[in-house]
N, C-alpha and C positions, 0 to 999 in steps of 0.2 A: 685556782683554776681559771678564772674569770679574765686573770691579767692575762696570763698565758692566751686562750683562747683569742683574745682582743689583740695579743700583739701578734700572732699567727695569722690571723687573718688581716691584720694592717700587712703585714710582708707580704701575703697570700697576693690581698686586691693589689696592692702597690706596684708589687712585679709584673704581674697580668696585666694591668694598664698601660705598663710602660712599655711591653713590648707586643701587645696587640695593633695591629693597622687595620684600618678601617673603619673604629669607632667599637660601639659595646657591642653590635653584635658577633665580632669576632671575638670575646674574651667567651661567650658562653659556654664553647666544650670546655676551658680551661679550670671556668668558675664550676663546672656541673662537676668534673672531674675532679678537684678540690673540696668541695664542700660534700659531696655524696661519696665517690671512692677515696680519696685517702685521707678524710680529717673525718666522717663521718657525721656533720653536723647536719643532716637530712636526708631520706630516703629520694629514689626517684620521684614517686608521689608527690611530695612536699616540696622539692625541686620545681617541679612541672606546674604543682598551683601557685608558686612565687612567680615561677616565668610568666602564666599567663595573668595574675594578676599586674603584675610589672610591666605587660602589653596593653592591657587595658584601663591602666589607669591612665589621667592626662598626666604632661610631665614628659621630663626627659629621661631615655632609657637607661639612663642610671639607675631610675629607681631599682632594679633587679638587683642591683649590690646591698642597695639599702634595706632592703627587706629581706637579702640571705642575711644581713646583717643581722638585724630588726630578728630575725627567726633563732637565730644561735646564741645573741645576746643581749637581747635589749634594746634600751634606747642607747646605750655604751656601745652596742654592738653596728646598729645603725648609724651611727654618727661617725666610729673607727670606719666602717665600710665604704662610706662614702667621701671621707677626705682621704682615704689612703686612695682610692681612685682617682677623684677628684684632682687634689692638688697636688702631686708629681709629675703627672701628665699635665697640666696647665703649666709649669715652669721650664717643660719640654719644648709644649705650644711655641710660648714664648720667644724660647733661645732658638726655635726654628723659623721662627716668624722674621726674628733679628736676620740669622743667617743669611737665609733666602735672598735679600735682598742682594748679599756681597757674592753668593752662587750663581746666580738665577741665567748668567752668560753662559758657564762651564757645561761643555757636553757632556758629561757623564750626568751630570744633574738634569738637564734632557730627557734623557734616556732612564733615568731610576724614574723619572716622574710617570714615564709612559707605562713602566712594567707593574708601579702598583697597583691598578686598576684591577686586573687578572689575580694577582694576588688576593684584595679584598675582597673580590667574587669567592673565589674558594673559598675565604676563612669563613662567609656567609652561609654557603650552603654546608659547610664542615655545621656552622652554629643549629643549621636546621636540623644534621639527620640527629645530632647530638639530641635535641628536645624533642622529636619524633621520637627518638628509641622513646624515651624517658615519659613521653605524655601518652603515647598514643597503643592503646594494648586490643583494639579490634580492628575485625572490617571496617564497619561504619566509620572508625575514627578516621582509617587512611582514604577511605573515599571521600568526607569529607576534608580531609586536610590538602586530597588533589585534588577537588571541586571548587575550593576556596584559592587553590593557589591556580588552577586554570582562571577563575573567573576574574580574577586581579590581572592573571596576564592579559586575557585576550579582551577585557573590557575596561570604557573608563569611568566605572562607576566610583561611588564612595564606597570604602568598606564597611563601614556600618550595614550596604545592602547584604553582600555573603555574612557578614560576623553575625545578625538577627537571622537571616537564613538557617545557617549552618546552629545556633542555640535552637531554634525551634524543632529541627530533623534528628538534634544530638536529646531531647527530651522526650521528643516521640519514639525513637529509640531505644533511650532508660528504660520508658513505660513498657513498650515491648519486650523488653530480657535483652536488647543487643549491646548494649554499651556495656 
């Protein structure tokens, strides 16, 4: 079952990487919808504490494959998850890096450059309401989840200041019955 599961989710990550734009946060509905509805290798719950562990650790947001990895299979599972991300899409990079340069005149090439922008935006906030469903099951959570995302837009602090905020209001809370 083991092999099985490791080459499933090699194809799984594999494919999802290759045809996400805009980097990892667009793969998220795909991976949450993978790994929770049709393979079942974690509930929303456990979903949502990889995601935010995955946010909060340092590192690059890949970690979040490596630890659905890490969570279904191991350090086997870990290591599949993150080279099947990893390295298909680096040989894509590449051949597009090459391209580029013999394109880079062609109006059409232009004009796709301008439209992906709009695109990655959407795949973005698609990745947000996806981990909202999945993390967030009170008031308290959605206020603070649009207190944290007002305070990020309309200031220019460090997030470390909302992230320690929002942990201290999300404890006081627990303690009170709201969460």
């Amino acid at each position: 079952m083991t092999r099985h599961v490791l080459l499933t989710m090699a194809i799984t990550f594999a494919t999802t990487a290759l045809v996400s734009v805009g980097g990892i946060a667009t793969m998220i509905p795909e991976i949450h919808r993978q790994a929770v509805g049709v393979y079942g290798w974690m509930d929303d719950g456990q979903f949502a504490t990889t995601f935010a562990i995955s946010q909060i650790a340092p590192g690059p947001n890949i970690l979040l494959m490596s630890l659905v990895g890490w969570r279904v299979a191991g350090l086997a599972g870990l290591l599949v998850a993150t080279l099947a991300t990893v390295l298909p899409t680096s040989l894509v990079a590449l051949a597009a890096h090459r391209a580029e340069t013999r394109l880079s005149r062609a109006n059409w090439y232009a004009v796709t450059r301008r439209s992906l922008p709009p695109i990655v935006v959407g795949l973005i906030v698609a990745s947000a309401a996806v981990t909202a469903r999945a993390a967030i099951s009170s008031y308290v959570g959605v206020a603070l989840a649009f207190a944290v995302a007002a305070h990020m837009t309309l200031t220019k602090t460090n997030p470390l200041v909302p992230l320690f905020a929002a942990i201290v209001i999300g404890v006081l809370a627990g303690r009170l019955g709201y969460l």
